[in-house]
N, C-alpha and C positions, 0 to 999 in steps of 0.2 A: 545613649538613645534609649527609649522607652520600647519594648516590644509589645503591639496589642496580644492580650489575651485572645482577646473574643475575636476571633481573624473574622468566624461568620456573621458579623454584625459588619463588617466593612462589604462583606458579598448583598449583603441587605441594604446597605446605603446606598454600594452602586446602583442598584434592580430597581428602588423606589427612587432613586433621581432618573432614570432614563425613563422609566414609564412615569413619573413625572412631567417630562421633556415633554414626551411621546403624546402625554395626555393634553397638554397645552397646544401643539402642533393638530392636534385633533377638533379640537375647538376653531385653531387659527385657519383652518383648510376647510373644514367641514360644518362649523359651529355645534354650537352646543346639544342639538341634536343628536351629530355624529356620536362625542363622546358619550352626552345619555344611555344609547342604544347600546353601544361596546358595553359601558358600565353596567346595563339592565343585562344583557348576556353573561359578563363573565360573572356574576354577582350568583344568577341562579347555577351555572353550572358547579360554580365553588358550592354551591349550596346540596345540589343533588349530589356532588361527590361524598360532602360530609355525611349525611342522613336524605335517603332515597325518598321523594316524596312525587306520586302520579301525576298528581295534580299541576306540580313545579315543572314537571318534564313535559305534562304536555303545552304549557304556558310557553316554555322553554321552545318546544317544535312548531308552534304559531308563529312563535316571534322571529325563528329565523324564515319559515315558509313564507311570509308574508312581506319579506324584505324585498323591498326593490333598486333595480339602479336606479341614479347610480349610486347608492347608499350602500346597497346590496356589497357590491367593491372597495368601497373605503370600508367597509367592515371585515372583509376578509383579511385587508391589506393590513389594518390594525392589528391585529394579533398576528400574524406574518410577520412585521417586523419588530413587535415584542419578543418574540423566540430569535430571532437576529440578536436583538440587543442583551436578550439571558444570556443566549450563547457566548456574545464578547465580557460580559461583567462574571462567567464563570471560569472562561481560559483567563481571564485578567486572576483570579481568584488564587486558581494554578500557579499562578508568577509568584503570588503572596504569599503562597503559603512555603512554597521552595526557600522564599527569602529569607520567610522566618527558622526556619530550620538551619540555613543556613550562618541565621545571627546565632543558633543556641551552640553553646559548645560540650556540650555533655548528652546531646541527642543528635543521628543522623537519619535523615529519610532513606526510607525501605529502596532499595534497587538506585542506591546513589552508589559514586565512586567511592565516596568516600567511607560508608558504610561496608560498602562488595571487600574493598582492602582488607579492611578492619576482620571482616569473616576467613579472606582465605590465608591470613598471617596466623591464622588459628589451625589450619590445614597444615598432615605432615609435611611440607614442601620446602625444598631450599632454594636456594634464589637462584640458581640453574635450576632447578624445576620448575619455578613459575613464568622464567624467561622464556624458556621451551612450549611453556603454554600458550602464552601473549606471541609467541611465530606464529603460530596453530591455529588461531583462531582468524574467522571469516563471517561477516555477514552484508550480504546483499542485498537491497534492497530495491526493487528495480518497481519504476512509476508506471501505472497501465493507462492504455485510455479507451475503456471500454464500460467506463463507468456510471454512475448517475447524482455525478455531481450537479445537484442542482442551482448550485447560487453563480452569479454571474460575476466574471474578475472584476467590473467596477463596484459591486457591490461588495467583494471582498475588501477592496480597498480602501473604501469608506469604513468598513469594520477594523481594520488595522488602526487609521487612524484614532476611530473612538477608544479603541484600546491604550493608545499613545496615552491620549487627551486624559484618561482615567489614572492611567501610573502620577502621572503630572498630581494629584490632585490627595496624594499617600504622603509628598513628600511633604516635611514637617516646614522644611525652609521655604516655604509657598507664604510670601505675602500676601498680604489682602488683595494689593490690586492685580498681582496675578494669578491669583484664586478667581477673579472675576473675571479677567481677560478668558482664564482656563474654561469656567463654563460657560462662557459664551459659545466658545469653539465650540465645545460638546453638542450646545443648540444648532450651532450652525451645521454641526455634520450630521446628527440625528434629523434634522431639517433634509439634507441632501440623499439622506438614507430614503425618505419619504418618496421626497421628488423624482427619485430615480426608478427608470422602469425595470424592474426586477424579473422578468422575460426575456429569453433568447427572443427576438422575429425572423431568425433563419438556423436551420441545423448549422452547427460548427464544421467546418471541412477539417480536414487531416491535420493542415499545418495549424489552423487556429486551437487543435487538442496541444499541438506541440509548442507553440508558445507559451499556453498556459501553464504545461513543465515543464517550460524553460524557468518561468516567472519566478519558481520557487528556488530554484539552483542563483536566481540573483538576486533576488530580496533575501535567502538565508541559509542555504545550505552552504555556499562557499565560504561564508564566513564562521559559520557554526561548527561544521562538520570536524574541523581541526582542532578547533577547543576543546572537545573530549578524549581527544587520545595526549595532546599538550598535559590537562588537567589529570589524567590516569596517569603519568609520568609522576607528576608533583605528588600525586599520593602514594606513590610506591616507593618513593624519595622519603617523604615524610611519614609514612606508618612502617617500613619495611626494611628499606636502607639508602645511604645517600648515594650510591653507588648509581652510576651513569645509564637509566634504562633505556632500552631499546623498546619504545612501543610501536610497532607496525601499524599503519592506516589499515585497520582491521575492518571495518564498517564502508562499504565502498556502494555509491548509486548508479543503477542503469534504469534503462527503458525500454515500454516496448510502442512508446507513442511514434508511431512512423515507421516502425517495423513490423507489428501485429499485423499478417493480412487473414489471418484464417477468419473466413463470413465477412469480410472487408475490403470490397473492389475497389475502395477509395484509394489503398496505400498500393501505390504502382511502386518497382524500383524508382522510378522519376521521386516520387515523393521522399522514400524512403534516403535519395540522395541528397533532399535539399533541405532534409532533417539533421544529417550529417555534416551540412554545411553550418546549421543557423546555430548547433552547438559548437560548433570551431569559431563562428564568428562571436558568442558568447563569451566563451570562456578567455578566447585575446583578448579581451575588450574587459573584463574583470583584471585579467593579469597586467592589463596597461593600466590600469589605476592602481594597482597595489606598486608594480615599479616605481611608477613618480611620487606614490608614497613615501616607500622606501628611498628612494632619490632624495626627499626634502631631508629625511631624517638622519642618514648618514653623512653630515657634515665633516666627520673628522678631517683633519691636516694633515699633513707629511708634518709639517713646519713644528708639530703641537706632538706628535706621537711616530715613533718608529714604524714603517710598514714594510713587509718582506720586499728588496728591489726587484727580487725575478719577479716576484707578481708586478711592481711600477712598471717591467721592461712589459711584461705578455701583455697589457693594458695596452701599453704604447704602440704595441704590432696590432693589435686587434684594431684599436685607430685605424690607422692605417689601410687597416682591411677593409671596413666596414664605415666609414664616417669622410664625408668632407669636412672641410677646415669648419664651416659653421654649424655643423651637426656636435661639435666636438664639445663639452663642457668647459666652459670657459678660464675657469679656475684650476691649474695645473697640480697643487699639492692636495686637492680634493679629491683623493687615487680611488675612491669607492665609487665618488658621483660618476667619475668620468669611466668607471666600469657599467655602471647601471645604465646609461646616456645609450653605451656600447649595447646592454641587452636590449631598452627601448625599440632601438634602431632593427634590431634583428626580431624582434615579436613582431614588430609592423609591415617586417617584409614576408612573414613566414606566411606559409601559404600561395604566395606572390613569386617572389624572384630565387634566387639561388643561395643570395644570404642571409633571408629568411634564417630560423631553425628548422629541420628539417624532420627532429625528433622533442620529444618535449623532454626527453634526460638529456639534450644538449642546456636547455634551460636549467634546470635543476642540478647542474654541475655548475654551472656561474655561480648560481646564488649560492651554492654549498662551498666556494670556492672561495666567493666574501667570507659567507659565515665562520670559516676555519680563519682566516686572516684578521677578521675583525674581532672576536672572539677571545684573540689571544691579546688582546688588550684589558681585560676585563680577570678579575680573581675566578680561581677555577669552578668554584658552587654557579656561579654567575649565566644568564644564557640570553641571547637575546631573542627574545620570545617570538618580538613581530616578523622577524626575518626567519626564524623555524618555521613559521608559522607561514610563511609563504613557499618555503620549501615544499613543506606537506601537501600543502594545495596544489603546486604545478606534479606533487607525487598521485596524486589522487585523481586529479579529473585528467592529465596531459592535453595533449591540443585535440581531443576526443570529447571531453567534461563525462560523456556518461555512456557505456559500456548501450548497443541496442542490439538486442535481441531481435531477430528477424523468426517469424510464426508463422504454419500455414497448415491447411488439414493434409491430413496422410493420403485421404482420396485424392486430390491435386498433383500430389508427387507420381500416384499410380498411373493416373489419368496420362498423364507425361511418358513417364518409363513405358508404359503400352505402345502408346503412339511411334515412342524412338522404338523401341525395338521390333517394331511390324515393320519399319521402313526398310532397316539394315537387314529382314528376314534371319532374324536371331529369334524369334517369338511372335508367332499371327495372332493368338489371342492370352497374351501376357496376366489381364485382369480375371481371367477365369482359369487361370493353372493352380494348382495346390498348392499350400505356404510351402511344403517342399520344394517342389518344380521351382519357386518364386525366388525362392535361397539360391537354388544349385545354379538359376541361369546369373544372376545380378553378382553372387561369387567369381564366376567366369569372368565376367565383367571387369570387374575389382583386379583382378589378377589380369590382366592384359593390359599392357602398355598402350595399345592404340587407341582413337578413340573413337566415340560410335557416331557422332554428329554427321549429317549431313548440312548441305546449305539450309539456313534457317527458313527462306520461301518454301521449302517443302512440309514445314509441319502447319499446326494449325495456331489461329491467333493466343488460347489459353495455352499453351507449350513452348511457344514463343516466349511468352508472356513469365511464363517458371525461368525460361534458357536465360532470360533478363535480368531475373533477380538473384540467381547468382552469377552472372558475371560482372554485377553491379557489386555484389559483396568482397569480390576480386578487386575490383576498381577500389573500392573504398579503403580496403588492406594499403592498398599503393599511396591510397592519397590521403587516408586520414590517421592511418596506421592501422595492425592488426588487433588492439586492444577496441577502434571502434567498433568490431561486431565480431564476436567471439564464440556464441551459439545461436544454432539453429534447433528449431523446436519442435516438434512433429506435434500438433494436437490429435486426437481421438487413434490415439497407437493401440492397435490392436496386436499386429505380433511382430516379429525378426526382420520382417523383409521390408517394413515401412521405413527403418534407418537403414535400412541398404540399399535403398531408393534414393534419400539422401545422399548416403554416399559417391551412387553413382552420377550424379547430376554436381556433386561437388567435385567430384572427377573432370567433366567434361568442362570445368571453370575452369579448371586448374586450383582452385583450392584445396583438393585432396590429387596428390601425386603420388606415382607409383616407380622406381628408379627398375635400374636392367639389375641390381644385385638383389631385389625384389625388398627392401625397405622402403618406409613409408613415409612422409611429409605429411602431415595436416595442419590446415591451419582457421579449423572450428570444429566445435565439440557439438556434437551429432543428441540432440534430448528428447526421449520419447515424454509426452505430457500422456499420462494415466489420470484418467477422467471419472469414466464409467465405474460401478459395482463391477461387472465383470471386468474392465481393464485392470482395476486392482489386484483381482483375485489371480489375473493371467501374467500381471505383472514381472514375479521373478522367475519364470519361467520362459519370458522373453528377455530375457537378461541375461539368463545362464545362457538359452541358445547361444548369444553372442558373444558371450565371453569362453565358449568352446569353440569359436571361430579363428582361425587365426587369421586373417583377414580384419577382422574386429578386433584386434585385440594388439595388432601394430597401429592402427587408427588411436586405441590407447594408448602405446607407448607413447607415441608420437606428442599426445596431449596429455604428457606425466603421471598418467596412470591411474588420469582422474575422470570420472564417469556421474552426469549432471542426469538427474532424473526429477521431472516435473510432475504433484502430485495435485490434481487438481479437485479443489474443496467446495465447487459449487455443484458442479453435474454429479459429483458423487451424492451429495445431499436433496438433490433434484430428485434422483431417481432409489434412493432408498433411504433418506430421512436424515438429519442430523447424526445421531446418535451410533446407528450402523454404520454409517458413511465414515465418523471419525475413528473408530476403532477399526474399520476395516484399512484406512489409511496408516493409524500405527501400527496395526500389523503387518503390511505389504513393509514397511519403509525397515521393519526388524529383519523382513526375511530377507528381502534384496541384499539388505548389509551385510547380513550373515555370509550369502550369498556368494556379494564379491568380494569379503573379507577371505575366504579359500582361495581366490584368485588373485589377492594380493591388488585388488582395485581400491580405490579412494571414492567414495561414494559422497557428492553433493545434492541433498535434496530441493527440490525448489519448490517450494510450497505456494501452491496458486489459492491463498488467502483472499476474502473477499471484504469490504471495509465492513458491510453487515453480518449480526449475528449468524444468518441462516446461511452465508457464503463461510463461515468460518471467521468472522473478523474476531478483534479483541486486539488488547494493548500486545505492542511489539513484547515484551519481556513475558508475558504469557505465552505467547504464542510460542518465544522456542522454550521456556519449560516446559511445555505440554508434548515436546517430542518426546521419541527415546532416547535418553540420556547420551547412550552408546554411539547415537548415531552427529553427537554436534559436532565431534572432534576433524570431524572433514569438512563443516562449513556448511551454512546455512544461507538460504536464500528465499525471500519472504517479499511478495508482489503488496506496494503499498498502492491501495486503490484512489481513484479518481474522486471518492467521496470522502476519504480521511484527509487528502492532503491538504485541504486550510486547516482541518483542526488541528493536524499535526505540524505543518511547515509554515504556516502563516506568519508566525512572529515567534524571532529568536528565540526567549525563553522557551516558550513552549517546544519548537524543535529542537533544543538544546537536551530537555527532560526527558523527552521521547527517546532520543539516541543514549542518553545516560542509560536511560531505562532497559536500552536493548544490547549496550555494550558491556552493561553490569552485569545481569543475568545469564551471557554468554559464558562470560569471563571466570565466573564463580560457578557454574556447572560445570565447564571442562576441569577448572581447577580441582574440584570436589572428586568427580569420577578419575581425575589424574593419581589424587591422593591414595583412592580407593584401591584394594589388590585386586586385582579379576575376579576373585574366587566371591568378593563383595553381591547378592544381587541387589540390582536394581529396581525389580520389584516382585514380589513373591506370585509362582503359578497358581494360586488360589483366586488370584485378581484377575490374572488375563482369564481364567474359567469363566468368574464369574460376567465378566464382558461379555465373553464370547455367549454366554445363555442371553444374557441382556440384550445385545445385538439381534440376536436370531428372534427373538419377541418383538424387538419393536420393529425389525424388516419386513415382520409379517404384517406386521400391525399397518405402519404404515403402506405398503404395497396392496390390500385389502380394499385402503378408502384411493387414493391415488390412483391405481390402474383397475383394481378389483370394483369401482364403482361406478356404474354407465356414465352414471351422471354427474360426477367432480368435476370434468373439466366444462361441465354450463354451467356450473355453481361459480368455478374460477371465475370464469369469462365475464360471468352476470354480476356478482357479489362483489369484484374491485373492480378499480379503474385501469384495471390493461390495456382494454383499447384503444384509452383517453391520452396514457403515456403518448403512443408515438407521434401526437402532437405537441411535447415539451419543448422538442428542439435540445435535448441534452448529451448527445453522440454522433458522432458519425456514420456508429455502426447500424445496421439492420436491426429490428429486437427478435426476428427468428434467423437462422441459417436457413439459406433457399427460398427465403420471403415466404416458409410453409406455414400453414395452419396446425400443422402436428404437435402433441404436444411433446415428442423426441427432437423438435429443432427449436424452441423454444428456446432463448437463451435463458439459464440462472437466472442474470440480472432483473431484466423486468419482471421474473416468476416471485422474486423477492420481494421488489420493489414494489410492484401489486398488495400483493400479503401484508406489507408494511404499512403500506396507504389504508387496506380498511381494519389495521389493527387486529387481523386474526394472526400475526407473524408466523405462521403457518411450520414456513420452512426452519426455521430457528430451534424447534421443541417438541413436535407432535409426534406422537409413537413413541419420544421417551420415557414417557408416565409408564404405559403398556408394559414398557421391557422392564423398568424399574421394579415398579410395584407386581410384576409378577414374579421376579427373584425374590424381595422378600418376603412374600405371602408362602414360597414353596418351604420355607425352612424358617425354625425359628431364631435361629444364631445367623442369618444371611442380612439382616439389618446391620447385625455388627460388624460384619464383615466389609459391607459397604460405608460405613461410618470409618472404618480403619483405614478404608482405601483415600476415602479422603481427605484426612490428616496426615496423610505418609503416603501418597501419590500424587505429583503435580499433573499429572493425564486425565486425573480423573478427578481432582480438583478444579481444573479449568471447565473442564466438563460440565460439570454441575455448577459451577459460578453461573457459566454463561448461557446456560440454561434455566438458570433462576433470573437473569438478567433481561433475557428475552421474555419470561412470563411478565415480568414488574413491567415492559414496552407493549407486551399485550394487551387489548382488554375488551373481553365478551362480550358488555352489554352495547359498548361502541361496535364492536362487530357486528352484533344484533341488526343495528339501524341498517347496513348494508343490503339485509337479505328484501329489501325493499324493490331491491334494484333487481331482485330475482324472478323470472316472469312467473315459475310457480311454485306456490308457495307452498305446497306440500315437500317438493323436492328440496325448497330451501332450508325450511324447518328442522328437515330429517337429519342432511347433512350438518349443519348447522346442530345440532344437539349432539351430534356425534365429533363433535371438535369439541363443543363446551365440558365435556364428561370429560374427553380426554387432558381438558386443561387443568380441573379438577384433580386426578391421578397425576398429573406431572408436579401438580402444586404440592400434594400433599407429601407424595415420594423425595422431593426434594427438600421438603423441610424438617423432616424423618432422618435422612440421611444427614443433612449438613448440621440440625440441630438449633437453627434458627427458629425463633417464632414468628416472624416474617419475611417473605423474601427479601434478599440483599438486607437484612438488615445487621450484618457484620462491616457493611461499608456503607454506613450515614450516609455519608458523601453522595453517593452516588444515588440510593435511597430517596434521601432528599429533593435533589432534583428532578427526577420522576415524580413525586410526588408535586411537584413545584409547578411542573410542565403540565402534569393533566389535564387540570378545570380547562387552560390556554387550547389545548389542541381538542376537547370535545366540540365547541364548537364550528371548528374548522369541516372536520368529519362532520360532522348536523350537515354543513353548509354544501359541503362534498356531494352527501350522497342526496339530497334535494337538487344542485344544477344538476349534477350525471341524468337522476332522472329526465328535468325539462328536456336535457340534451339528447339522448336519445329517445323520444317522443318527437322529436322532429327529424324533419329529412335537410333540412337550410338553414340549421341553426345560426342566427347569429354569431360574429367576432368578438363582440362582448360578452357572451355567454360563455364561449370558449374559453378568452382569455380569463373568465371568473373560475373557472374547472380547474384549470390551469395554476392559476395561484392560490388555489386549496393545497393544491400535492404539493408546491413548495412550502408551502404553511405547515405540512404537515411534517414534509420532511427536514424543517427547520426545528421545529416541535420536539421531535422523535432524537437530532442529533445527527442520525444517520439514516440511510436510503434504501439501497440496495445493493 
């Protein structure tokens, strides 16, 4: 078979056949007009992007001001579902390019298994030391639903298939007439892309967040997820030795869709219970079709091949047990079918009656019970892939499928613990005692066996309300097992007594027990989430407290002595910049470890990652490079948001590459730091100094214009479309905590998602220029220093990537048109000049340092497509901030004018890639 050289000539055939499509479809809906206008627009914005011309631009802002319905609409929606259709002809791109790598055999792609092998057979290590590694190693990856995904599941679906319809069209044994048949499809589904209304018309409820991740656990994580630890065997087989490895389901999914209630009155226990359900009834319902799978293909005979008798006798009893005569497999020396018939039978009662399964390792001993018997028919290299391969699934999800996190603020927990211990006259005003006082009574607590509940009519409906949701986490331990909810999460933890609030409320469940010999039972791990600048700074000092506790520290035991701490990446970046925000999170997560490495704790980080630049996002395999090395070896955990998950889980391939990507990178860091003596560092104190001045520059910097500035937040409010958001219909949740106007309840998301929309991405970069470029102005050898850091630091490598990534999404003069929207124009100018300087400084420091002549231009790739996307989404933005205007100038705006506002931000956010 022939390999294309020029892969990016196949990414060009696809882009100019679908806006081909697109173009025809434009005429066919709109006629020749529609296309004209589209064409007379993107024509001059490609124009004004190459060479700036006044004239052009303001021809350019007639033409879109002047647009009416309903013209005005089919013109937005035309470049909206071009960036749809980049999007699919670029992850199709992704699948190409893997393939091709995969055809060459003297080259492997960067953060592949097969390349990660290849590196750490090079590391001092012996095959007991890397098996020790591959125990060790953990990543979590747990789905939120607090996001701003904005494309709608049928629209996703339509995009999968386009993707389908395009691989179809690679392959070489494609006849002519199914080359014709194939593009027809294409038309007809780029046709349905069209027709379809690409708007929510009602907010999503709780459980419609939760279907939607469920959708991906069945279109492709069950069947993907196992493939890479299958596949990481084969190559440790074949680059290492042929020796029998043990790869652990190292990579495991939760959620916190139906468990998050922190600012979310929607997730009651109720819901939270029937989330519990819809993944139990999910994951049977995948496992009953792999059985009868499995069922069809294990034909062998007794008549044909020897099979152990005690296993033909225990088959026979289980019969017996379990099966009336016509439940039974028909065919008697078919000893596997009539074993599988047997599990069938039991998955469809479980849940149901008594002989149901009642654990899912009662499942996963059947099949491991074939696998050894059928097995030993087969030469010993030999394995049977599809039936491991169902083992590991029923190891991974069990009748649970995804681990959920139950969330909630620490003021709710107080709110509670006040009210119960005023009743009992243990404490009158509980909320205003000192963190001491706060300790010493909730210790006491802890330590007595009784409990402090009275009848629940005595408290009030929000206490009720708390007493519910955990005695529903109790219920769920019973009914769905103790793997379905595992941690509880305290958001905005400020100090010791917020998880000992916890504690005692897990007490009065009975999930936290206290015996008469004064050990401990628990059964959930108690996670302060550090949010704030200050909650980091306060961080391992609320950590010590508790692990000088012994109260706390049997709560450890109990949970193997392992301690989950959630670092949150958006409010830290909210309230003191990118830049400070992530160094101050490296370094809380070194001290803590440091910390509980004295105490002989296990420290899991869970890093509240957000799918956008300015939340923290970036590719899985970045993201745990960018830790401290020292700290992966206890396992990682990394929140995949609401707005990555079609780019990432939509279709196999590319879920496939994403998890290689992050089970590679694991796996060769621990390996590395394995190999390393202690005495090795990890990165030299001349770096962390230099951070640390960096840091302190651009905190100020930024904190100056943000809270230092009367008037940023009417430049926010005025200059994006914030307000416009909260009629997308893209969440469930509130876009502030307490429905406040403050900009301290403000959630991250929309503060991002805003910034994004008018292209000043705000939160992603500003203030870094500041801190940069004022390190190397102060000395003349501090450039170089920075240049060393980032060839030989992945912290400060990722750093500055995606920092230069967020400038190339930026862009000024688009910003510019916003401040239109600003009622005055002197305040908007001002501020407004005072970003563009600062974009300036960040542009230049970053190309200084990384040694680039343009941003991102060490990754084409990426490059390119920004570049690609531009001309597309200026328009959009023209069109944006022209309705906002109309829009707010009235008090009755029309539904059409909305919904025109409305499918701007999706256009943009189609554009862009990502949201907020």
């Amino acid at each position: 078979m022939t390999v294309t050289t020029d892969s990016n000539a196949l990414l060009r055939r696809d882009v100019n056949m679908l806006g081909s499509i697109l173009g025809e479809i434009l005429v066919l809906h709109g006629g020749k007009e529609l296309f004209d206008k589209v064409e007379t627009i993107r024509e001059m914005t490609k124009s004004i992007r190459k060479t700036y011309d006044a004239d052009t631009y303001q021809t350019l802002k007639n033409e879109i001001s002047t647009l009416q319905p309903p013209m005005r609409q089919q013109v937005i929606r035309a470049f909206s579902i071009y960036f749809h259709l980049i999007n699919i002809a670029e992850q199709n791109h992704r699948i190409r390019r893997r393939r091709e790598y995969l055809l060459k055999e003297e080259e492997s792609q960067s953060f592949s298994l097969e390349k990660t092998v290849s590196n750490v057979k090079n590391y001092d290590l012996t095959n007991e030391d890397i098996q020790d590694v591959l125990n060790e190693l953990s990543v979590e990856l747990i789905m939120t639903a607090h996001p701003t995904e904005a494309t709608k599941r049928t629209v996703l679906e339509i995009q999968k298939r386009i993707s389908e319809i395009l691989r179809k069209l690679d392959n070489p044994q494609t006849t002519k007439n199914e080359r014709a048949y194939v593009e027809e499809s294409l038309f007809n589904e780029v046709t349905a892309l069209w027709h379809t209304d690409e708007l929510r018309h009602r907010k999503p409820e709780v459980l419609d967040e939760v279907k939607n991740g469920l959708y991906y656990f069945d279109q492709t994580l069950f069947h993907t997820l196992p493939d890479v630890f299958q596949d990481l065997e084969m190559q440790l087989q074949s680059q290492i030795s042929e020796e029998d490895w043990k790869v652990p389901n190292f990579i495991q999914f939760g959620s916190w869709i139906g468990g998050d209630r922190d600012g979310n009155p929607n997730v009651t226990p109720e819901i939270t219970w029937k989330t519990l359900g819809m993944q139990r009834e999910l994951i049977l319902k995948k496992y009953d079709s792999t059985i009868v799978d499995l069922m069809r293909r294990f034909s062998q005979s007794s008549e044909r091949i020897t099979i152990n008798p005690q296993f033909i006798e225990k088959v026979e009893q289980e019969e017996g047990t379990y099966l009336v005569d016509k439940e039974k497999w028909p065919v008697k020396s078919e000893v596997y079918r009539r074993k599988f018939a047997i599990i069938l039978k039991r998955l469809r009662e479980t849940g149901k009656t008594e002989n149901g399964y009642q654990f899912s390792e009662e499942l996963a001993n059947d099949l491991i019970e074939i696998k050894e018997h059928a097995e030993a028919h087969l030469p010993k290299p030999k394995k049977l892939k599809t039936l491991r391969k169902a083992i590991r699934q029923v190891q991974m999800f069990g009748f649970h499928l995804a681990t959920l996190d139950v969330r909630n603020h620490s003021g709710e927990h107080e709110a509670a613990i006040h009210e119960i211990l005023k009743a009992v006259h243990v404490a009158d005003d509980y909320s205003n005692l000192t963190e001491e006082e706060k300790q010493k009574i909730l210790l006491e607590v802890l330590n007595d066996q009784r409990p402090l509940l009275l009848f629940d009519g005595s408290y009030s409906e929000a206490t009720q309300k708390m007493l519910r949701v955990f005695r529903m986490i109790k219920k769920a331990h019973e009914e769905f097992g103790k793997r379905a909810i595992e941690v509880y999460l305290i958001s905005m933890t400020e100090a010791s007594s917020d998880l000992l609030e916890v504690m005692v409320l897990a007490k009065e469940a009975g999930i936290y027990r206290l015996y008469p010999d004064g050990s401990v039972e628990s059964d959930i791990d108690v996670a302060p989430l550090l949010e704030t600048i200050d909650d980091l700074i306060a961080g391992p000092k609320i950590m010590q407290t508790l692990f000088d506790t012994d109260v706390y520290r049997k709560q450890l035991q109990s949970r193997n002595r392992r301690q989950e701490i959630m670092l949150g990446y958006s409010d830290g970046s909210k309230d003191g910049g990118t830049l400070s925000a992530n160094w101050r999170l490296f370094k809380a997560q070194l001290e803590i470890h440091n910390t509980a490495r004295e105490y002989d704790i296990r420290l899991k980080f869970f890093h509240g990652r957000g799918g956008s630049l300015g939340r923290g996002g970036g590719s899985l395999n970045t993201s745990i490079l960018s830790q401290p090395m020292e700290t992966l070896g206890d396992g990682v955990k990394i929140t995949e948001q609401g707005e990555v998950l079609s780019s990432r889980y939509l279709l196999e391939d590319i879920a496939y590459r994403n998890l290689e990507q992050a089970a590679a990178a694991l796996f060769e860091a621990c390996a590395k730091v394995s190999s390393s003596s202690d005495q090795v560092e990890l990165r030299q104190k001349e770096w962390e100094d230099a951070m640390e001045a960096i840091s302190e520059k651009s905190l100020r910097k930024y904190q100056s214009l943000v809270f230092g500035d009367p008037d940023f937040l009417t430049y926010f409010n005025q200059a994006t479309p914030l307000t416009e958001l909260g009629a997308l219909n893209i969440g469930s949740r509130p876009m502030s905590r307490k429905n406040s106007q403050r900009f301290e309840d403000l959630r991250a998301i929309p503060w991002v998602f805003a910034w994004t929309q008018s292209r000043h991405m705000l939160p992603a970069w500003y203030a870094a220029g500041t801190g940069l470029q004022s390190f190397i102005e102060e000395n003349g050898s501090n450039l170089e220093i920075l240049q060393t850091m980032y060839k030989e630091w992945s912290f400060f490598h990722s750093t500055i990537n995606n920092l230069q990534m967020a400038l190339m999404k930026a862009d000024m003069k688009t910003a510019k048109e916003y401040l239109e929207l600003v009622e005055d124009p002197v305040l908007a100018n001002r501020i407004y000049e005072d970003i563009a300087e600062e974009y300036e400084r960040t542009k230049k420091a970053l190309l200084q340092i990384s040694g680039n002549e343009e941003l991102l231009s060490h990754t084409s790739n990426i490059k390119e497509s920004v570049h690609l996307r531009n001309p597309y989404v200026d328009p959009l933005n023209f069109l944006q901030v022209d309705l906002i205007q109309k829009l707010r100038e009235t008090s009755n705006p029309s539904e059409e004018l909305v919904t025109e506002v409305l499918l701007t931000i999706n256009g943009v956010a189609a554009g862009l890639v990502n949201t907020g």
